[in-house]
Steps between C-alpha positions, in 0.01 A plus 500: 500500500560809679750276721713440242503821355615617856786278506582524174534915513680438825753268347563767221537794777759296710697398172523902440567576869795250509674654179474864625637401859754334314607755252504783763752298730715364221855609586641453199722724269363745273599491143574773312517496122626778233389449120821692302434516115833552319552711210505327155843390407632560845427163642881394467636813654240465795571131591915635514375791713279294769806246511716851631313597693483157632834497571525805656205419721683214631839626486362783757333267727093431386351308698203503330299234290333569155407259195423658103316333294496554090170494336462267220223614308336810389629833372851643640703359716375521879683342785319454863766574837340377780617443894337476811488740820421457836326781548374807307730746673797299300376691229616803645800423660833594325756251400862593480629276265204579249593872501873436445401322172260815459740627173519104325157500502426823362776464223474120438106422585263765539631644138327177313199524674189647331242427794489385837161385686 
């Protein structure tokens, strides 16, 4: 009995052992997701503005990758932008063609938003 308790526990311990190693050498991307809550009645108006700023983006070189999602259910309307990063230090790094689109997004976005998480 105590046999196959020992084997047992030590099949459980190298199951966990295996997913840590493996988590802590993965070397893939890291997502990174914003939750933006728009103001009521501004959903229109916010959709026109991301679709600007869009433009712009792209229109000014962006290179960068980034899906939204719209939230089907539940109070107010919520959209999810997500994209992926290499590292963490992308984070911090400062991206030309996002600052020349600095003024679109502050008069054709931001304005509509109530909340950002």
């Amino acid at each position: 009995m105590k046999t196959l308790r020992f084997i047992f526990n030590t099949a459980i311990l190298a199951m966990f052992s295996i997913g840590i190693l493996t988590a802590q050498s993965n070397d893939n991307a890291i997502l990174n997701t914003n939750e933006i809550t728009v103001k009521p009645g501004h959903n229109a108006q916010f959709i026109e503005g991301v679709k600007q700023f869009k433009a712009c983006y792209l229109e000014n070189g962006g290179t960068n990758n980034w899906s939204m999602w719209h939230r089907q259910q539940g109070d107010a309307n919520v959209y999810i932008l997500s994209g992926f990063m290499a590292k963490w230090a992308e984070m911090d790094a400062d991206d030309a063609s996002t600052q020349a689109c600095y003024l679109t997004y502050l008069n054709h976005v931001f304005q509509h938003i109530e909340k950002q998480n």
